[in-house]
N, C-alpha and C positions, 0 to 999 in steps of 0.2 A: 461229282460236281455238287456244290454248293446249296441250299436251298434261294438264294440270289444269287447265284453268278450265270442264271439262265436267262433269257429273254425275260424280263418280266411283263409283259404284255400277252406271251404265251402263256402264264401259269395260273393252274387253275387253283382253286385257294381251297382246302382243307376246311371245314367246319364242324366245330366241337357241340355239340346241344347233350346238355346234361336237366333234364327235370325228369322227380320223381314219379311223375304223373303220365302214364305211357302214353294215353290218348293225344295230349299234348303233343309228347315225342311225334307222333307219327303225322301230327297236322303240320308239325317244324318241318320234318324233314321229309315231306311228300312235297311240300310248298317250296322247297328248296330248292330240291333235284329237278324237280317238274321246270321251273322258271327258271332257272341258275345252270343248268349240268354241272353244277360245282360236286366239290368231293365230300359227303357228309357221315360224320360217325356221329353213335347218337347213345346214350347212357342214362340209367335209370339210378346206379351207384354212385356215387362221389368217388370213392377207394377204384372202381374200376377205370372210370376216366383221368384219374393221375396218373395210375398203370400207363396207360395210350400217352397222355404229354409226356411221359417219360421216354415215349420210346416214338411217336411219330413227332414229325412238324403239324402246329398246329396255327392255322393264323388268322381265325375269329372263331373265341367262345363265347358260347351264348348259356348264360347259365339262369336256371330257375333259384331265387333269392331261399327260399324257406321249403326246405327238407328235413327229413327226419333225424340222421345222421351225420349232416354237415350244412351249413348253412352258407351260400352265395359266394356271399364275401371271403369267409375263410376259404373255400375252394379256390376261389379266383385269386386270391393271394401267397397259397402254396404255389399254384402253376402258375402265378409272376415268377416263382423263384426259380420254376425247371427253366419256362420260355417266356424271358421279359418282355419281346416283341412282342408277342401276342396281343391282337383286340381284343378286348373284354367286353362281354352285354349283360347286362342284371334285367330278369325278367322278376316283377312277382304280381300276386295276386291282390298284396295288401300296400299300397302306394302311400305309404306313410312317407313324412316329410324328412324324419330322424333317419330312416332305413337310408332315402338318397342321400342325406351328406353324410353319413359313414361312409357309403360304398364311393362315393367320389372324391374323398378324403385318404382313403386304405390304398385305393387300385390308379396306377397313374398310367393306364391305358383305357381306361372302362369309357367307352363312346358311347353309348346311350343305355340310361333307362327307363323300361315301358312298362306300362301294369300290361297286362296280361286277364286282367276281369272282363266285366259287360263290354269295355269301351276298347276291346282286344281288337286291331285291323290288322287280320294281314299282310294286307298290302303294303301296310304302314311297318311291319316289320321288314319285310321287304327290301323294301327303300332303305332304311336305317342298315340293313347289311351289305346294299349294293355301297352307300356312303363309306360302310368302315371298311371293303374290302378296298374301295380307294386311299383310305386313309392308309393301310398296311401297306400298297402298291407306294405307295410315297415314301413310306417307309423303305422298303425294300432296292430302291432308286437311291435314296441317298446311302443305303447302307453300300451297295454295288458303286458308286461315285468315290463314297469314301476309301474301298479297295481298292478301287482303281487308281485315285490318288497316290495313295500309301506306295504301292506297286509303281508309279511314275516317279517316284520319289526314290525310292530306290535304284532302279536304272538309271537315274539321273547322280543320283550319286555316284555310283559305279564308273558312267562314264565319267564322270569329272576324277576320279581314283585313275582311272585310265589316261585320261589325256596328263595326268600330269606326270604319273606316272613316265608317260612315254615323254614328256618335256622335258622332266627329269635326268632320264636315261639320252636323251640328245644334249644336254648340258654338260652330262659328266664324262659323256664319251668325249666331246669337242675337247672338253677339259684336259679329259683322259691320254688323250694326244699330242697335246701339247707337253705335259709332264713327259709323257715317256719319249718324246725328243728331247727336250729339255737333260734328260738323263743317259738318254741315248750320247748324247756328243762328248760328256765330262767319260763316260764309259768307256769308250772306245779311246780312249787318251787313255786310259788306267791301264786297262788290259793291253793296248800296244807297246805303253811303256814296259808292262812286266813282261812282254816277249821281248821286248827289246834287251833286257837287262839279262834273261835268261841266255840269248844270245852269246852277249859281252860275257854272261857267268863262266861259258863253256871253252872260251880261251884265256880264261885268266889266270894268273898265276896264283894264284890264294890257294893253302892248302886245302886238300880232297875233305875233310870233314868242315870246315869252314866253306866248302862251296856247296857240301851237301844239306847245311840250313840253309843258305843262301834258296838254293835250291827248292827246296820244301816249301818255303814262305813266297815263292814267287809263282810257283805251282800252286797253290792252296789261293791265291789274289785270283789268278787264270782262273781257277774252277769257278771260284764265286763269282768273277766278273759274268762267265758263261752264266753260269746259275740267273742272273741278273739279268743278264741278255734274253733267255728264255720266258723267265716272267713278262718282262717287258712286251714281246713278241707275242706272247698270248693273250692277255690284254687289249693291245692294239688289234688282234684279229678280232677280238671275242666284239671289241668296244665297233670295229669297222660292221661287224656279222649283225649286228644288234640295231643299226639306221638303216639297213637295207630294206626297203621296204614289200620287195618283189620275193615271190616263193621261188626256193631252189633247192636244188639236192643237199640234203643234208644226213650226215652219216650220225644215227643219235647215238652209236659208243664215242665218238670223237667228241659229240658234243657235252656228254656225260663228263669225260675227262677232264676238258676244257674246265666246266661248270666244278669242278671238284677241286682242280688247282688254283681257280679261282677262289672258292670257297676257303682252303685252306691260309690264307691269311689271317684266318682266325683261329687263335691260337689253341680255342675249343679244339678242334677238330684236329687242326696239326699235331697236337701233341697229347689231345687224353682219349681220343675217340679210335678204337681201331676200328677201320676202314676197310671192307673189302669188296672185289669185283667179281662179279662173274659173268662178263660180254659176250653175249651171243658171235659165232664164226658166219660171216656172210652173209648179215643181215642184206637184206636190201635199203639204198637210201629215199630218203620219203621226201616228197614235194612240200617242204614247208617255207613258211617265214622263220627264217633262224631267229629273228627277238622274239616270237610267241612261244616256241619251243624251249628258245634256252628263262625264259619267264617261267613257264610253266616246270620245267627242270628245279629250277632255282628255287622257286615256291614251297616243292616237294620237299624237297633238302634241307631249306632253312626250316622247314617244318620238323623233319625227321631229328634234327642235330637241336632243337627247342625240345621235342619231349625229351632227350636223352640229360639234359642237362643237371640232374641232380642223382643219376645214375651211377653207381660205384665205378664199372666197369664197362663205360659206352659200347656199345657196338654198332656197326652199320654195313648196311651188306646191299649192293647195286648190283641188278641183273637186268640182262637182255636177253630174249629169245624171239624167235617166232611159233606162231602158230598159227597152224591153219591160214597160211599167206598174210596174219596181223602180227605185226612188232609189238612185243610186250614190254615192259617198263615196268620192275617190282624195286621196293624202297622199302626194305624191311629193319626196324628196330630193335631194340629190346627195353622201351620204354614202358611207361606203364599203359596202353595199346588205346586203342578206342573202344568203349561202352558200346553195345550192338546198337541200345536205343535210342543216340545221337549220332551213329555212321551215315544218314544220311541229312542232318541238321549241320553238320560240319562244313559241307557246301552250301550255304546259303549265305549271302550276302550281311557281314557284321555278327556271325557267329564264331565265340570266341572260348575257347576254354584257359588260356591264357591271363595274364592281367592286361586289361582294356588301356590301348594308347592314351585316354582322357584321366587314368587314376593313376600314371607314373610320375604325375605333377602335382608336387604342391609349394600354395603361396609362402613366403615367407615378407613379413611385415618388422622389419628392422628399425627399433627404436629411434636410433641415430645413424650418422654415415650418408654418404651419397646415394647409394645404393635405391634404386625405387620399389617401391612396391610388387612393381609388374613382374620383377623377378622369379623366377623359377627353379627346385633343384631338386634331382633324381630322388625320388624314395629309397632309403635305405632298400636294399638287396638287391638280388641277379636273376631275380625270375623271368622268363623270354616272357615278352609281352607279344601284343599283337593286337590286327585292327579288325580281325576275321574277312576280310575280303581275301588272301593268299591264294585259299584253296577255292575259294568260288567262282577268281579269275582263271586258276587253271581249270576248272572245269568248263566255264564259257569258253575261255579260247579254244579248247579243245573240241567242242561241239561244233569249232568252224570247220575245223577238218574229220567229222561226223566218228571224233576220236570220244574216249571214255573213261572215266574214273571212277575207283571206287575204294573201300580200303576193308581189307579183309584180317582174322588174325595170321602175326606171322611166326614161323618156327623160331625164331629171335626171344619169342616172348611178350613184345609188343607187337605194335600195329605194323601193317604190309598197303603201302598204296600201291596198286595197280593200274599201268595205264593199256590204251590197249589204241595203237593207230592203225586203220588199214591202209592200205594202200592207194598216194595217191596218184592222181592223172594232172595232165594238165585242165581238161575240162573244168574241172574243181578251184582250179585259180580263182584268187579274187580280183 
C-alpha cells in the first residue's frame, strides 16, 4: 500500500535531522521521540542521509544550513529531486538575511527557518514541526483526494463504455431482427420457388443434359438459400441470447461457435486466418448471462484476430477443457505475443497497444466546396485500433462470476488468453 493510501490520521510521520554537530543531533531527536513518538533517523553525513531518501519515505527534514561537506540548501535540493513532497526545515547557527532568501527562493517546500544560537527554543522547534507535519497531513489528503478522483473517474467511464455499450447492442439487435425478417420473407419465396421448379425440372421433357444444368443451378440457389437461412438463424438467437438479461445455462463450446460464425463475416478471418478448434467433450454448462459471456468471448477474439493482422500466415487455435471441476478457455495466436512486463497493464482500463480510437481521425480544411470543416477521414492504413477497455471489461465481467483472466506465452508463437470459470450455482445469481 501506498505511503497515502492509509488512514492518514493514523500515520506516523518519519523525520529526517541531518547536522554535523552530534550534540545537537541527540537534543533534536531525544526532544522528538520523547514528545512526538514520531519515527526519527538522524545523520551526521550529508552522502549518508541521501543514501536513506533514497530508499525510505521521508516527510519532514530538518536540516543544519552549514556543514563541512555540503551545505543545507544544496542537500535539501538534491532530496527535492528523490522526494518532492517532502517538508523542509533550515536550521543554522549564523541567521544571515542573504542565507534565508536563497533557501526560500531554491527549496519550494522549506516551512520554516530558525537559528539555532543563544535564542535556540525548543519548544519553539517543536511547534514549527507539529505546524509542518500538518502541513504534509494536508498534503497527503489532497494527494489521496486526488486518487481518489482519478479512480471515480475511471469507473465512471467505464460504466458510461458499458451502458452504452449495452444500448448499443439493444439497438442493433432490435435492428438486427427486423432485417433478418425482412429477409426472411423475400428468402423463403427464393428457395420455395427453386423447389418448386426442381419439381416441374423432374417431369419435363427437356433433354437429360439440359435438365442436368438446370438441375445444378437450382441445387446450388437451394444450398445458398439454406446457407442464408442459417446465418440468419444464428443471429437472431445470438441477437435474442444477448438482451436476456437473467443468468442461464449456457454451453460455452456452442457459444464459441456461435461467436466464431459470427465473427466470420469478416473477411480477415474467413479467408486468410486458419482457424482451429479443439472443444473439450462434456463440458458442464455454466450459469451465466449469455451477453457478458459472449462479450467477453468476443473481446478475446477480436483481440486475438487484431495481433494477427499483419502476420504472413495467421493462425488461430480455440480450446476448451476442464480442470479440476473449472472450464477453461485458451485463445492462442501466433502473433507477435505479449511482453511479460505489460501482461498485466493490458487489463487496465484505456490501456492500448494498438492505435488509440482519438488518432484514426484527422481534420481536413477544404479550400472550397460545401463540404465543412467538421469533416473527418480514416488515416491512411489498416492497423486494428482500439480503445483499451476490451480486455478490462472482460476481466470485470468475469470477476462477477469470480471467473479469471490472464494471458500466458502460447505454443502458436504468440500470446495465449486463458480464461478459467468455475462452477456456477444459482446462489451466485445476480
Amino acid at each position: 500500500m501506498d505511503h497515502w493510501e492509509r488512514d492518514v490520521e493514523t500515520l506516523r510521520p518519519t523525520v529526517l535531522l541531518l547536522d554535523d554537530e552530534s550534540f545537537s543531533l541527540e537534543l533534536y531527536e531525544s526532544m522528538v521521540v520523547r514528545k512526538t513518538g514520531w519515527e526519527v533517523v538522524s545523520f551526521t553525513d550529508p552522502e549518508e542521509a541521501l543514501s536513506c531518501v533514497r530508499q525510505q519515505t521521508i516527510d519532514i527534514m530538518v536540516v543544519d544550513w552549514q556543514m563541512p561537506t555540503m551545505n543545507g540548501v544544496t542537500f535539501l535540493q538534491q532530496a527535492q529531486e528523490i522526494q518532492p513532497d517532502a517538508i523542509q526545515a533550515l536550521l543554522t547557527g549564523h541567521a544571515a538575511k542573504d542565507v534565508a532568501i536563497h533557501a526560500i527562493n531554491s527549496l519550494k517546500n522549506l516551512h520554516f527557518f530558525m537559528e539555532k544560537g543563544v535564542g535556540f527554543s525548543p519548544r519553539k522547534l517543536l511547534v514549527s514541526l507539529r505546524s509542518a507535519w500538518e502541513r504534509r497531513k494536508l498534503s497527503l489528503r489532497l494527494a489521496l483526494r486526488v486518487k481518489e478522483l482519478e479512480e471515480t473517474n475511471k469507473r465512471l467511464k467505464t460504466a458510461q463504455d458499458d451502458l452504452f455499450q449495452k444500448k448499443k447492442q439493444a439497438v442493433i439487435g432490435d435492428l438486427l431482427q427486423g432485417i433478418c425478417h425482412n429477409i426472411n420473407s423475400p428468402l423463403g419465396t427464393i428457395s420455395g420457388h427453386a423447389e418448386f421448379l426442381s419439381m416441374l425440372l423432374a417431369d419435363s421433357a427437356l433433354p437429360a443434359h439440359e435438365r442436368d444444368v438446370w438441375s445444378t443451378s437450382l441445387s446450388a440457389m437451394l444450398e445458398s438459400s439454406q446457407k442464408i437461412q442459417g446465418i440468419i438463424e444464428n443471429l437472431m438467437v445470438k441477437s435474442r441470447l444477448e438482451q436476456e438479461p437473467e443468468r442461464k445455462s449456457v454451453s460455452i463450446n456452442d457459444l464459441i461457435r456461435r461467436e466464431l460464425e459470427f465473427l466470420r463475416a469478416r473477411p480477415f478471418l474467413r479467408d486468410r486466418v486458419k482457424c482451429n478448434l479443439s472443444l473439450g467433450d462434456s463440458l458442464p454448462a455454466l450459469l451465466l448471462n449469455y451477453g457478458d459471456i459472449s462479450q467477453v468471448v468476443g473481446n478475446i477474439l477480436e483481440n486475438a484476430l487484431d495481433a494477427l493482422w499483419n502476420i504472413d500466415e495467421p493462425q488461430l487455435l480455440i480450446k476448451t477443457s476442464r480442470e479440476e471441476g473449472v472450464v477453461v478457455l485458451e485463445v492462442h495466436d501466433n502473433g507477435p505475443g505479449v511482453p511479460e512486463a505489460i501482461r498485466q497493464q493490458v487489463f487496465d482500463p484505456f490501456f492500448t497497444t494498438k492505435v488509440p480510437v482519438d488518432e484514426l481521425f484527422v481534420g481536413i480544411h477544404p479550400e472550397q466546396g460545401d463540404t465543412p470543416p467538421s469533416v473527418h477521414h480514416l488515416k491512411e492504413g489498416t492497423a486494428p485500433h482500439g480503445s483499451g477497455l476490451g480486455l478490462h471489461s472482460a476481466r470485470r465481467i468475469l470477476k462477477e462470476y469470480q471467473a479469471d483472466i490472464c494471458v500466458v506465452d502460447s505454443d502458436l508463437g504468440g500470446a495465449c488468453f486463458r480464461v478459467s470459470i468455475p462452477p456456477q450455482s444459482p446462489k451466485n445469481e445476480r
